[in-house]
C-alpha positions as CSV (number, residue, x, y, z in Angstrom):
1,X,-8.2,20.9,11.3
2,X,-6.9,17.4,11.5
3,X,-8.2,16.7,8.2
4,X,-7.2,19.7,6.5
5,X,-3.4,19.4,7.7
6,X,-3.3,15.4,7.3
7,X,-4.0,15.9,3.5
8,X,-1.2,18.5,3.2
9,X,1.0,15.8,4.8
10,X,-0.2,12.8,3.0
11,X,-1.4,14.0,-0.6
12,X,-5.6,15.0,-2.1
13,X,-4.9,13.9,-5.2
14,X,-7.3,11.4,-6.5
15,X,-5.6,9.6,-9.1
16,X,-8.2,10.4,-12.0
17,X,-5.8,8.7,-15.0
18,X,-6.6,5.5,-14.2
19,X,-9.8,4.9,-12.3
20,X,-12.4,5.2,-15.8
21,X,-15.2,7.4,-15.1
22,X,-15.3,7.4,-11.1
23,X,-16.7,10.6,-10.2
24,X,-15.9,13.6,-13.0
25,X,-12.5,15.1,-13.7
26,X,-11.1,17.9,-12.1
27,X,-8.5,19.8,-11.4
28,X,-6.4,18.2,-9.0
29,X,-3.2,19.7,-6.6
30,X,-0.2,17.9,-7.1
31,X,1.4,17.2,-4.0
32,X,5.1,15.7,-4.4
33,X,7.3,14.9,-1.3
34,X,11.0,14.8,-1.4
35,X,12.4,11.9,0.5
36,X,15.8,11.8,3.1
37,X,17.6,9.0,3.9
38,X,19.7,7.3,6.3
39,X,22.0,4.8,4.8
40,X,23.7,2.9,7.9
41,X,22.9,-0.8,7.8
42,X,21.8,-0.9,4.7
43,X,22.6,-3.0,1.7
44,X,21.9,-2.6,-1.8
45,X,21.0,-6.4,-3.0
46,X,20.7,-8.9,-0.5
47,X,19.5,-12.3,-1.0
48,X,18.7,-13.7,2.3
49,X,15.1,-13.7,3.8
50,X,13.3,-10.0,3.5
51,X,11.8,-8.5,6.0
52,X,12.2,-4.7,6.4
53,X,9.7,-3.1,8.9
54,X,9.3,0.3,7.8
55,X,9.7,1.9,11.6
56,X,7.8,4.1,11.9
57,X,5.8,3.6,14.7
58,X,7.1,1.4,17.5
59,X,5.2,1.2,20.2
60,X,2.3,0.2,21.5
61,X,0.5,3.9,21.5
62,X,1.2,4.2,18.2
63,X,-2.8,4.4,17.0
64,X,-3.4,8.2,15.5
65,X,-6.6,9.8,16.4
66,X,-8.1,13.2,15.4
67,X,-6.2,14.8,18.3
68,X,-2.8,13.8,17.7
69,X,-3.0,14.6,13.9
70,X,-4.2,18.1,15.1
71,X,-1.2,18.0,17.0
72,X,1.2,16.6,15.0
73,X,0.0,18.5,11.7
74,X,-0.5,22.5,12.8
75,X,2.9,23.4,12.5
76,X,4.0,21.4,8.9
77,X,4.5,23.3,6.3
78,X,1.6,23.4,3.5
79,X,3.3,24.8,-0.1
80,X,4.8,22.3,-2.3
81,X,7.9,25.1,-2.6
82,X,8.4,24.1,0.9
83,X,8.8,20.7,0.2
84,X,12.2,18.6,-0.4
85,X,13.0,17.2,-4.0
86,X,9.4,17.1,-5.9
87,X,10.2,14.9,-8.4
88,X,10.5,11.7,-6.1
89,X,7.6,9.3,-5.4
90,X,6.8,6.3,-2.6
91,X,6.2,2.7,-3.7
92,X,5.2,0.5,-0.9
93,X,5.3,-3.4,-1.4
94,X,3.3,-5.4,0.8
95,X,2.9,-9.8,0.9
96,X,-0.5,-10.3,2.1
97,X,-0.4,-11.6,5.8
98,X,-0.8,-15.0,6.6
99,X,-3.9,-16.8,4.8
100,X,-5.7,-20.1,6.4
101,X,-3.9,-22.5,4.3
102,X,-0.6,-20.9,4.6
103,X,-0.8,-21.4,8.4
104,X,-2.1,-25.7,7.2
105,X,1.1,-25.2,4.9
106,X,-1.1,-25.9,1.9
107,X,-0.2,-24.8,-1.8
108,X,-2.5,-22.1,-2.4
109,X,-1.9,-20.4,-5.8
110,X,-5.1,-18.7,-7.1
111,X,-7.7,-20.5,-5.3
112,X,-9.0,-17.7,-2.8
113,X,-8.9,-17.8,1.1
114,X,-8.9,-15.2,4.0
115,X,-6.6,-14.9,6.2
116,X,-6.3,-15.9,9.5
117,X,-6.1,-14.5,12.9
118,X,-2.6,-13.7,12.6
119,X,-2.9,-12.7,9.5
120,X,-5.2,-10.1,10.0
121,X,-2.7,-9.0,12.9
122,X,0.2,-9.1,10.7
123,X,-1.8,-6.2,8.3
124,X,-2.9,-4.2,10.9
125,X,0.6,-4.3,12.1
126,X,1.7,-3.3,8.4
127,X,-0.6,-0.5,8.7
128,X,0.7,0.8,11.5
129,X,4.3,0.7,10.1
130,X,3.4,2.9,7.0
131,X,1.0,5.2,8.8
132,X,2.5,8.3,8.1
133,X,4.0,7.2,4.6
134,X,1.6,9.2,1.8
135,X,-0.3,7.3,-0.5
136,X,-2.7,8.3,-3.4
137,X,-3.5,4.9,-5.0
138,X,-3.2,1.2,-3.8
139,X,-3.1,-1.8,-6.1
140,X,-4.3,-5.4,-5.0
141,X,-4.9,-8.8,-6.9
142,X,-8.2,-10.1,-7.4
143,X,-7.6,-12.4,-4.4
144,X,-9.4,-11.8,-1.0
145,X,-6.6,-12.0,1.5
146,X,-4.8,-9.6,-0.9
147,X,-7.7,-7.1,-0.5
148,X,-7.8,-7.8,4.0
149,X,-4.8,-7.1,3.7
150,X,-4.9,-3.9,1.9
151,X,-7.8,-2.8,3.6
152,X,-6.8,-3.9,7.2
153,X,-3.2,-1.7,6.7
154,X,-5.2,1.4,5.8
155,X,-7.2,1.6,8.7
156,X,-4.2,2.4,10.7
157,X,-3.5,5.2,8.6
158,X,-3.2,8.5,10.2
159,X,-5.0,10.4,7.8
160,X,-8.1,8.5,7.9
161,X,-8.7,8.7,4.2
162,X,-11.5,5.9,3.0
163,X,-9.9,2.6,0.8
164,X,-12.9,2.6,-2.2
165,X,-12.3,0.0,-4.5
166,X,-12.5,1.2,-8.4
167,X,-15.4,-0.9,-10.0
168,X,-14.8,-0.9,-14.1
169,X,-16.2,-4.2,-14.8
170,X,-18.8,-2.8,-17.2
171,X,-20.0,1.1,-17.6
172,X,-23.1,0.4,-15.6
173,X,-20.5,-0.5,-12.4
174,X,-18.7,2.9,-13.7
175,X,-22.3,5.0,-12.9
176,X,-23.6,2.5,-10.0
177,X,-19.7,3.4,-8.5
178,X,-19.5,6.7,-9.0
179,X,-18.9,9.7,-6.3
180,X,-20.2,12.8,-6.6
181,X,-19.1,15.1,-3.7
182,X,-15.6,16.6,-4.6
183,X,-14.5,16.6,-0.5
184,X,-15.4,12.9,0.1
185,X,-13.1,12.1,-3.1
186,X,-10.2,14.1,-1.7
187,X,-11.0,12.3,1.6
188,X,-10.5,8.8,-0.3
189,X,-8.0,6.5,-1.8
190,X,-9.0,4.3,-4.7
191,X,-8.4,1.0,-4.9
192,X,-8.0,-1.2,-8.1
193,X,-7.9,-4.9,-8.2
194,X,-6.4,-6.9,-10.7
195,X,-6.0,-10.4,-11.8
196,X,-2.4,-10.1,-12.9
197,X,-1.3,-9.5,-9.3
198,X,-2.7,-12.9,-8.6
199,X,-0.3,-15.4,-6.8
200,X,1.5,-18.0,-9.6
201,X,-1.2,-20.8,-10.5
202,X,0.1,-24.1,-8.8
203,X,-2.0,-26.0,-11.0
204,X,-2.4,-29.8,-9.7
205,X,-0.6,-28.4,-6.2
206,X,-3.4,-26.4,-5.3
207,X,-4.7,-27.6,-2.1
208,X,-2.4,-30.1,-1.4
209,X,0.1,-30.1,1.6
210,X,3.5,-29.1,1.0
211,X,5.9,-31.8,3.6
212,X,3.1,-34.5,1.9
213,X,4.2,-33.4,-1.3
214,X,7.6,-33.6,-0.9
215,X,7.6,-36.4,0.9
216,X,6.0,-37.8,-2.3
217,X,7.9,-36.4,-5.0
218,X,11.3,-35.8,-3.4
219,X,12.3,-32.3,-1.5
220,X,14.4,-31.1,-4.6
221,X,10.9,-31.5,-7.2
222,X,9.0,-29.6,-5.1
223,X,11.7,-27.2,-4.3
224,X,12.3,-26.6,-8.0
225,X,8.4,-26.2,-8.8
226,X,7.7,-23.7,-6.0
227,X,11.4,-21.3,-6.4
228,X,13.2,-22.3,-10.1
229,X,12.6,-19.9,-12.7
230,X,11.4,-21.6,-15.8
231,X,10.1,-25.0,-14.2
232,X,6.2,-25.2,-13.9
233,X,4.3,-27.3,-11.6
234,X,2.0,-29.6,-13.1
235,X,-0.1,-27.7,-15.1
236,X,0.4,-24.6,-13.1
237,X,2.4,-21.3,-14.1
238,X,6.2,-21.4,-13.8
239,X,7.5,-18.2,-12.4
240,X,8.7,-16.6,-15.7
241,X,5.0,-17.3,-16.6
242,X,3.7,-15.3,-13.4
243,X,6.4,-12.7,-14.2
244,X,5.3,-12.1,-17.8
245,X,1.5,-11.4,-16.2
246,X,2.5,-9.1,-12.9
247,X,5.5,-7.3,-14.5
248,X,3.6,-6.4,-17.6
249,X,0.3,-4.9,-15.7
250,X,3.5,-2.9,-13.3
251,X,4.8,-0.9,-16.3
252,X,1.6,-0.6,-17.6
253,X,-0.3,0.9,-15.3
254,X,2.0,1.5,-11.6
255,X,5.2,2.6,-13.2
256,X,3.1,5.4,-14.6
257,X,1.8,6.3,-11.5
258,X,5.2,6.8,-10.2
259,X,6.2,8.8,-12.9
260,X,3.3,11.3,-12.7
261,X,4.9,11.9,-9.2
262,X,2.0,9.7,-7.1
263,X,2.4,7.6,-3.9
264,X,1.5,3.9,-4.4
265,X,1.2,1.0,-2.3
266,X,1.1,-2.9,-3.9
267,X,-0.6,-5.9,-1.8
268,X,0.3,-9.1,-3.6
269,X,1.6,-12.3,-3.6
270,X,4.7,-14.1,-2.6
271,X,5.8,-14.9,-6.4
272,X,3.5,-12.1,-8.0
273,X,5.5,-9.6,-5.9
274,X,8.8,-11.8,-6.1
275,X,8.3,-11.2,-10.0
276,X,8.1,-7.5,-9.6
277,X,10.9,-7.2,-7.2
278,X,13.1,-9.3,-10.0
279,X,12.0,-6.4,-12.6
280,X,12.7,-3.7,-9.6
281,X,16.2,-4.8,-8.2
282,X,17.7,-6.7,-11.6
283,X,17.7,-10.1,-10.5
284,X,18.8,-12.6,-12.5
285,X,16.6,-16.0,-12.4
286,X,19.6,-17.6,-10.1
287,X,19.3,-14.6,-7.7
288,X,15.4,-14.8,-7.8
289,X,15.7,-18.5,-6.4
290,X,16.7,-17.3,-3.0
291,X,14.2,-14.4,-2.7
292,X,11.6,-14.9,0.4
293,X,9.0,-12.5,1.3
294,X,7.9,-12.7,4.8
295,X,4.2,-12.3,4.8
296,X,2.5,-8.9,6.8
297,X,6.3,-6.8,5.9
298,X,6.0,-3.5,4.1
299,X,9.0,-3.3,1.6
300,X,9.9,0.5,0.4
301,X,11.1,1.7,-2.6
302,X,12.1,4.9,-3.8
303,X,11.4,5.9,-7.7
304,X,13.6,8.8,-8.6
305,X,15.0,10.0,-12.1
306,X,13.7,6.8,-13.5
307,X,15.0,4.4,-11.2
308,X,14.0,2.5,-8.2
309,X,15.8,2.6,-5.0
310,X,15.1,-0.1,-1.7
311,X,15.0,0.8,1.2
312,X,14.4,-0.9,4.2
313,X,15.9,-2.1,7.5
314,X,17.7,-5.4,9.0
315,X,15.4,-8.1,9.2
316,X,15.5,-7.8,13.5
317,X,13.0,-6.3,14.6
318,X,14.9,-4.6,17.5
319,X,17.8,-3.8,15.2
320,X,18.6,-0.1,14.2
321,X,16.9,0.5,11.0
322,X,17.4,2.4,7.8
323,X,14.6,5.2,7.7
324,X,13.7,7.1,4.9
325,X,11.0,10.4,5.2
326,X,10.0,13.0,3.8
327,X,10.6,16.6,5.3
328,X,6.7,16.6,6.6
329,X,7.4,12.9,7.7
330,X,10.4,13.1,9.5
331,X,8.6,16.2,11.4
332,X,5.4,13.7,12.0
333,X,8.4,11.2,13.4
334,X,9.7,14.0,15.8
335,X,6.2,15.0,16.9
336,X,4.2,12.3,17.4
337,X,7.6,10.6,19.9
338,X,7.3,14.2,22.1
339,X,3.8,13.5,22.3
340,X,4.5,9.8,23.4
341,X,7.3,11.0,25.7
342,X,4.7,13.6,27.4
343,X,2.1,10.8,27.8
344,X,5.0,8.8,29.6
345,X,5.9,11.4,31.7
346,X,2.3,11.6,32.7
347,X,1.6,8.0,33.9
């Protein structure tokens, strides 16, 4: 029962356009989910530092088990002509959370470490934020604390669904990766890694220490290798460069996604995801300058009619936030606090 009724509230489609030949076609239910939203405190391009928790889930009970989806889910409605506005979809942005040599404050670019303690914290936290959001595909770079991260969030969420990264290296990986039981597909979420997610390529940074650095070659060179626009570090990738990569693979192969009405979620990098969110938002390059991304903080974005909406919520924690849900989510929302008001009551 829990199963059954956290699909209908999260989407079973299994995104067979872009996964190669993972398990053979068929003939999928689309499963679209209107979006409402609550605009107080919320502004349309800001510059200063990002960090919009998606809150969902608050407090410190919020871990979904079988019986609270059972719960939760019995009384949601299951037809898509119940369902608010199908032609909207859910993209959720995500900065991995803090890797070992971002917590030694060590340029990192491409080379490839896990994260930390903290880090793997920060994306279970992530996960818990987004829990009830719907997803049918995730996108990661090639780079391990991309992919904790990624995997670490989805543990969290409440439908249980199994991350399976998409293998289509060569065709033998297509037939070695393949699934051939049509449930434990629709009980899935594929996964696809790729290289042009990949943080910006510091070049002759990488691995050195970032106050060292500066205190080397003055704080306005380092400043202008690691946030200008155009200006590279030593043979490394300025951030145009890293743009022309990560925005190129978005419209190729995520922006379609969208389109087709799915529900995608994007674990990056701070200047792979700072590129996107340039493309997303219409920064110019001056704008861009002054765009952080706090590591571990899920960033949402509406696509609708062709355009993307943010939404999101002041950067304290304990501030009222800006909530957008579906019909079926804002029901989950409603539910699942009764349920944590009853277990109050009960202590």
């Amino acid at each position: 029962m829990a199963l059954t009724a956290c699909k209908q509230a999260t989407g079973t489609s299994w995104v067979q356009s872009n996964v190669g030949d993972f398990g053979s076609r068929t003939a999928l239910k689309k499963h679209h989910l209107g979006l409402l939203f609550k605009h107080e405190g919320f502004d349309k391009v800001s510059l200063r530092k990002i960090a919009w928790p998606v809150q969902i889930c608050t407090t410190q009970s919020s871990r979904f088990d079988s019986t609270l989806c059972d719960s939760i889910t019995t009384s949601m409605p299951t037809k898509d002509s119940e369902l608010l506005s199908a032609n909207e979809s859910t993209l959720i942005i995500v900065r991995h959370g803090e890797s070992m040599w971002n917590e030694k404050n060590l340029f990192t670019g491409c080379v490839d470490v896990p994260l930390t303690r903290k880090g793997v914290e920060e994306a279970i936290e992530a996960g818990k934020r987004i829990s009830t959001i719907p997803f049918d595909i995730v996108y990661t770079s090639a780079l391990v604390r991309s992919q904790m991260t990624a995997m670490l969030a989805l543990t969290q969420h409440c439908c249980q669904k199994v991350p399976i990264f998409i293998h289509n290296e060569n065709e033998e990986a297509k037939i070695w990766n393949r699934i051939y039981s049509e449930d434990t597909k629709n009980q899935s979420i594929p996964v696809i890694k790729a290289w042009q997610l990949n943080e910006r390529m510091y070049g002759d940074l990488q691995g050195l220490n970032k106050q060292e650095t500066a205190e080397v070659f003055g704080k306005e060179q380092v400043y202008k290798w690691r946030r200008s626009y155009e200006v590279r570090p030593p043979n490394g990738e300025s951030l145009e460069m890293c743009l022309g990569r990560a925005v190129t693979y978005f419209k190729d192969n995520i922006e379609p996604q969208l389109m087709a009405g799915k529900h995608v979620m994007v674990v990056a990098h701070a200047n792979s995801l700072r590129s996107i969110i340039m493309y997303l938002d219409n920064l110019t390059p001056q704008e861009v300058i002054n765009l952080e991304l706090s590591t571990g903080v899920p960033m949402l974005y509406i696509y609708k009619d062709g355009k993307f909406i943010r939404r999101g919520s002041p950067p304290g924690p304990k501030e009222a936030g800006v909530y957008a849900y579906t019909s079926n989510l804002a029901l989950y929302k409603e539910k699942y606090d009764e349920m944590l008001q009853g277990t109050v009551r009960k202590r």
